[in-house]
C-alpha positions in Angstrom: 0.0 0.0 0.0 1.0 3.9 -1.0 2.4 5.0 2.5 1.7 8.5 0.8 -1.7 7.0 0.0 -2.3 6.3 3.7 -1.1 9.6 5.5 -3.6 10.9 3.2 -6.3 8.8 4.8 -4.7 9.5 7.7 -5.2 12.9 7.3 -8.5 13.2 6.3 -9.8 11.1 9.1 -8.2 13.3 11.7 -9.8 16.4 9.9 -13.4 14.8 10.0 -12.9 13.9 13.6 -11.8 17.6 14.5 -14.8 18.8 12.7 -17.2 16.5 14.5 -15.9 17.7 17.7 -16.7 21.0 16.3 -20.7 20.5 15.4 -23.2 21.5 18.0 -24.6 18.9 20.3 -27.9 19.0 19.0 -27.2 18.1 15.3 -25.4 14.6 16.8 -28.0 14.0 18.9 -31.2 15.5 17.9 -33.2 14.7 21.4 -31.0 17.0 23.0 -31.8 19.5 21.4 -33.9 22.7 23.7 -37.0 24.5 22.7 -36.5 28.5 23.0 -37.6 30.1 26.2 -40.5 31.7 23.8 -41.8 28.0 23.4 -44.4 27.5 26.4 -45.4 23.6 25.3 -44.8 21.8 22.4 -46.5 18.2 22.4 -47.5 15.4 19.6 -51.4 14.2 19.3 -51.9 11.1 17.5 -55.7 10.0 17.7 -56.5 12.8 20.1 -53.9 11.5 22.9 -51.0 13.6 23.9 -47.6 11.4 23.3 -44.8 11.5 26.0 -42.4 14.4 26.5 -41.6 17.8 25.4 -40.0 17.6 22.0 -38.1 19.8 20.0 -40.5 21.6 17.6 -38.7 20.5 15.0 -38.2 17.0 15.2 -42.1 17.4 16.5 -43.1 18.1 12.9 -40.9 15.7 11.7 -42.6 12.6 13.5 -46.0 14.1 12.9 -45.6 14.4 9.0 -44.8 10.7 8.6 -48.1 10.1 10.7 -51.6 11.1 9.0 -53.4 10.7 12.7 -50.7 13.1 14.4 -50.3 16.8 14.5 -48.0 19.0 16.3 -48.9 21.9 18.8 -46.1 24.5 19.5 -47.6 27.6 21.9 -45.1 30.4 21.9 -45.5 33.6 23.9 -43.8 36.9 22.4 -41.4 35.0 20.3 -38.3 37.6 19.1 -37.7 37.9 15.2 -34.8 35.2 15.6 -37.4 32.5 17.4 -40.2 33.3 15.3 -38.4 33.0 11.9 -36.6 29.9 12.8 -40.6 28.6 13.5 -41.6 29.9 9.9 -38.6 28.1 8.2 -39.6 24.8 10.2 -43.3 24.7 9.1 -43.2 26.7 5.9 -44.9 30.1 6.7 -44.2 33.0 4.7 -42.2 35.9 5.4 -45.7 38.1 5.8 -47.0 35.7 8.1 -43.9 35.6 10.4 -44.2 39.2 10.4 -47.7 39.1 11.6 -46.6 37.1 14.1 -43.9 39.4 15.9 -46.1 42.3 15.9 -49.5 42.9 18.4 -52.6 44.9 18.5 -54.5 43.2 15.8 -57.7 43.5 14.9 -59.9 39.7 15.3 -59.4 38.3 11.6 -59.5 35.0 9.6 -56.7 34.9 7.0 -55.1 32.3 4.5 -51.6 32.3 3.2 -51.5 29.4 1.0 -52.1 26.2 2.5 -52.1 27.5 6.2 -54.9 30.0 7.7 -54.6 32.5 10.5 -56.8 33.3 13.1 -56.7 36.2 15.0 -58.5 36.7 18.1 -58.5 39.5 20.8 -57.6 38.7 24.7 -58.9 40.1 27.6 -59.0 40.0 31.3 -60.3 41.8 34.7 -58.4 43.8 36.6 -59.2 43.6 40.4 -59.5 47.0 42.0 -60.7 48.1 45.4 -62.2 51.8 44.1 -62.4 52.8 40.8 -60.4 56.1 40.1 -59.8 58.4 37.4 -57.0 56.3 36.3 -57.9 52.7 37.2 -57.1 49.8 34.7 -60.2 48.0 34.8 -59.5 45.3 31.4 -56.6 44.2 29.8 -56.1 43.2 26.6 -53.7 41.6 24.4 -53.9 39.0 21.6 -53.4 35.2 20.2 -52.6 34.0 17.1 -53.3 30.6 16.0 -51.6 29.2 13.0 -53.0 26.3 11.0 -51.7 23.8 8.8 -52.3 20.0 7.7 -49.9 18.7 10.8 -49.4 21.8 13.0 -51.4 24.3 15.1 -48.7 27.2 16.8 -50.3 30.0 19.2 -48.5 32.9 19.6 -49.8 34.5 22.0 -48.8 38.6 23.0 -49.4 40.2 26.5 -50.0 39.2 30.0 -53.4 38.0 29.5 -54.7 35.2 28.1 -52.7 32.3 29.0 -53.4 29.1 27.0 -52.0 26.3 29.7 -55.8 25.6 31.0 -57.2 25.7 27.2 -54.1 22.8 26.7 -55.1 21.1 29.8 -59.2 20.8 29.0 -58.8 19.8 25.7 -56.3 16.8 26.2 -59.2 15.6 28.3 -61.8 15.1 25.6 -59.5 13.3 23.0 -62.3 12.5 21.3 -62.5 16.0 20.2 -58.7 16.5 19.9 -58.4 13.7 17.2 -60.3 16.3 15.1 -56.6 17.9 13.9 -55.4 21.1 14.5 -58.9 22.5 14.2 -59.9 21.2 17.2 -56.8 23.8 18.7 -58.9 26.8 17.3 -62.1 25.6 18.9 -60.8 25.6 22.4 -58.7 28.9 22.0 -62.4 30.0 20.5 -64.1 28.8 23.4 -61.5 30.2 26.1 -61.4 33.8 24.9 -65.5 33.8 24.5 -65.7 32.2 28.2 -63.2 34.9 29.1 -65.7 37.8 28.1 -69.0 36.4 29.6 -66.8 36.4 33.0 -65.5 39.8 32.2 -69.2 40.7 31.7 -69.9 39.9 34.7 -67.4 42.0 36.8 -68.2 45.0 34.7 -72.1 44.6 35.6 -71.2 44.9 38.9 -68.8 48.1 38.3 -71.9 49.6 36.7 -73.9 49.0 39.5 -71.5 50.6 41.7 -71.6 53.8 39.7 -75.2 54.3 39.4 -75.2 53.4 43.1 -72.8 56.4 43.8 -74.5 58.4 41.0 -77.7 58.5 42.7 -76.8 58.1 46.8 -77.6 61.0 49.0 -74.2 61.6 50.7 -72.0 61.4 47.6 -72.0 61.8 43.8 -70.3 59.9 41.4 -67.0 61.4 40.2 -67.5 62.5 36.0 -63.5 61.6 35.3 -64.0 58.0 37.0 -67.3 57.5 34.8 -65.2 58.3 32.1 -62.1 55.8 32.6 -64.6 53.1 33.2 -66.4 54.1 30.3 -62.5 53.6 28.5 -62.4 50.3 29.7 -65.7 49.4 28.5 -64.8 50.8 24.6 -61.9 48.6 24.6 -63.2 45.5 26.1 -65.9 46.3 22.9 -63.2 46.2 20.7 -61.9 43.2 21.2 -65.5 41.2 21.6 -67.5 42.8 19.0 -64.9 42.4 15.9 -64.7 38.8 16.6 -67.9 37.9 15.3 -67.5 38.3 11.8 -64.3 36.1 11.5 -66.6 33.4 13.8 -68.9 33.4 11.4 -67.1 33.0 8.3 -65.9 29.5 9.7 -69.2 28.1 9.6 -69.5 28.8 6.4 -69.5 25.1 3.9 -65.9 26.1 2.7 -63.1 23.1 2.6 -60.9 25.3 3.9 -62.9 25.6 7.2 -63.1 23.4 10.0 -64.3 19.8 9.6 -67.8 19.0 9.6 -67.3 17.3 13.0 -66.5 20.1 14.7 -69.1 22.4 13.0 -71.7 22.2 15.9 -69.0 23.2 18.5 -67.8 26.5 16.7 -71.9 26.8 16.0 -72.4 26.6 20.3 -69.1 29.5 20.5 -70.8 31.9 17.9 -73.8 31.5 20.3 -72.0 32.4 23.5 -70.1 35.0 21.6 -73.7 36.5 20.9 -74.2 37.0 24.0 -71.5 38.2 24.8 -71.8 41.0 22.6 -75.2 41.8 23.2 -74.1 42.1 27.0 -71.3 44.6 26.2 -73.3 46.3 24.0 -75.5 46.7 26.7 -73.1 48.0 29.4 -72.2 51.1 26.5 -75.3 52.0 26.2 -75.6 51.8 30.0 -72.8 53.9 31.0 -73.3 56.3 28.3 -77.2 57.2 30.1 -74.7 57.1 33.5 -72.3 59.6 32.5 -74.8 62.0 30.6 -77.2 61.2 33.8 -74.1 62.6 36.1 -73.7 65.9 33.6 -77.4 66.5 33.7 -76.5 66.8 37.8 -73.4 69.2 37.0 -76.0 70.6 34.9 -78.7 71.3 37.6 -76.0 72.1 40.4 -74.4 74.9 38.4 -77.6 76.0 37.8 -78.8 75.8 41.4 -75.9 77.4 42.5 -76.3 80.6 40.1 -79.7 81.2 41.5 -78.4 81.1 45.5 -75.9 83.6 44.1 -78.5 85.6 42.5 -80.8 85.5 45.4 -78.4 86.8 47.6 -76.8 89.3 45.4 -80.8 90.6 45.3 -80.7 91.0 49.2 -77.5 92.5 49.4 -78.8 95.0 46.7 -81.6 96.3 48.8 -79.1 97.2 51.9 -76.6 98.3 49.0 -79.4 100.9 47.7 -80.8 102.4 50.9 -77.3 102.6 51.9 -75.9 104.2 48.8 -79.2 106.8 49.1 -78.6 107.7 52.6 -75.0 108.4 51.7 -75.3 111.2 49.4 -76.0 113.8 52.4 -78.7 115.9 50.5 -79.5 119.1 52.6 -83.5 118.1 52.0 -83.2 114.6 52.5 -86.3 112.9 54.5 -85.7 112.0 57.9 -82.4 113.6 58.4 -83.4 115.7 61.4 -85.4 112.8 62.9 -83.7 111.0 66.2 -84.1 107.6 65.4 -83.6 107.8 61.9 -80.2 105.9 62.2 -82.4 102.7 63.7 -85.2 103.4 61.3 -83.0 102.7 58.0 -81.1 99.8 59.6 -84.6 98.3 60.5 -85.8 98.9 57.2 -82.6 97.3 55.4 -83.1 94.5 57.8 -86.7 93.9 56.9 -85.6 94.3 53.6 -83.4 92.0 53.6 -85.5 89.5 55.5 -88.6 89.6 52.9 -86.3 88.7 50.2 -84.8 86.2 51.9 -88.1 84.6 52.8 -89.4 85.2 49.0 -86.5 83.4 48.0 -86.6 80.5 50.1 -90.2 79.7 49.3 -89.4 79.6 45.8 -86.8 77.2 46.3 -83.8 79.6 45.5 -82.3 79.4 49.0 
């Protein structure tokens, strides 16, 4: 054998085993590899039951798109650009849809890019608060994405509220349901943010009933900039229920694209509750707009009460004023000048005076 032949060999082995050393840990040994910190839960469902583990997201997709019963769910929350885009080169989503992804604030929407669709949806929750003040945060809001494809469903979700882990939790207990596909992800997202509202609903009735309470109590009245930051509150609790129900609706519609049929009756029963929902918030506007013009109809009246105890008593002090300011001109042929008690006279007269107005006035409900 070439002994020049074998230092070659020689050589090149060494090289390789250098450059092995070199290579990341996760490309030798994929199962080592660590989902982001953006990644919240990643799991496999074959036939509706969750498989073992935590996977990476990639090697998730992998498994699942060898298997027709198995689909991937990846929940991310505020993914960076880095994260997100690494996602979108995994599971083939466009550069737009990435984009969508990193940004928040969006209105409630059903989109399709290509093969995958995008539903938007608007989250909310109650903020506890002992009093409500001119600057209290009485709902906040943020948003969820979810992202749809033939083996995957990703939510990316943005802000505080919201939180998908109990959506997770129920629907991996009616397998039955989750062996649907990826579908079955956007009913239970669905259903959370709708059961979300109706509870919201129900704190803000009672925050409306506190207000007309102090709108109409005897010892205090409501405060106008407190009506107004709840009334805030309400518009953008509004904005994120009321918007929804168009993109709801246009699921239901016989559209292959849509969910299955299977699932059809149980984005039907969210549409309902999402009805009332709006209906209820619709409600509460309309409510606390009769509150606050209610509360500037009192400014209203108390400004106006307030001019005519001004007027009533700048009447009585013009009586003293004008038998005072008569008196004082010191005419040589002026009545009653000589007379002894015409000092007592003139101050009995301005008090009379001044004691018939007053009475005049309080009968008519000016004092």
């Amino acid at each position: 054998m070439d002994p020049v032949r074998l230092r070659s060999g020689s050589g090149l082995s060494t090289l390789l085993r250098r450059l092995l050393r070199r290579q990341p840990a996760e490309l030798l040994d994929p199962a080592s590899r660590v989902n982001p910190d953006a990644v919240v839960d990643c799991a496999i469902y074959v036939n509706g039951e969750r498989r073992p583990g935590r996977p990476h997201y990639t090697d998730a997709y992998d498994r699942c798109r060898r298997d027709r019963d198995a689909f991937v769910w990846l929940g991310l929350h505020e993914p960076d650009a880095e994260v997100m885009t690494a996602v979108g080169r995994v599971f083939g989503l466009d550069e737009l849809t990435v984009a969508q992804a990193l940004a928040d604030g969006h209105r409630p929407a059903v989109q399709r890019h290509g093969d995958v669709v995008l539903l938007v949806l608007r989250t909310a929750g109650y903020v506890e608060h002992a009093e409500l003040t001119e600057d209290s945060e009485v709902i906040d809001t943020g948003d969820v994405m979810v992202f749809l494809g033939d083996r995957f469903a990703i939510t990316v979700r943005h802000g505080a509220t919201g939180a998908l882990a109990p959506v997770r939790a129920e629907i991996e207990r009616r397998p039955a349901l989750l062996a649907e596909g990826p579908w079955a992800v956007a009913y239970a997202v669905c259903s959370r943010m709708v059961e979300l509202y109706l509870e919201i609903a129900g704190h803000l009735e009672r925050d409306l009933e506190r207000a007309e309470e102090s709108l109409f109590a005897r010892d205090r009245a409501a405060n106008i900039q407190n009506l107004y930051q709840l009334k805030r509150e309400v518009v953008e609790f509004k904005r994120a229920v009321l918007p929804l129900q168009a993109p709801l609706r246009t699921l239901l519609e016989d559209d292959p694209a849509n969910p299955p049929r299977g699932l059809h009756r149980w984005f039907l029963d969210v549409d309902g509750r999402l009805a009332r929902a709006v209906d209820r918030v619709a409600t509460y506007d309309d409510l606390l707009t009769s509150i606050v013009q209610s509360r500037l109809a009192q400014l209203a009246v108390e400004q106006n009460n307030d001019m005519r105890k001004i007027a009533a008593w700048a009447a009585i002090a013009a009586a003293q004023t004008g038998i005072a300011g008569i008196y004082g001109m010191n005419f040589t042929h002026m009545p009653e000048l000589g007379w002894r008690y015409g000092y007592w006279g003139v101050l009995g007269a301005m008090a009379l005076a001044a004691l018939t107005l007053y009475r005049l006035f309080r009968r008519s409900g000016w004092l």
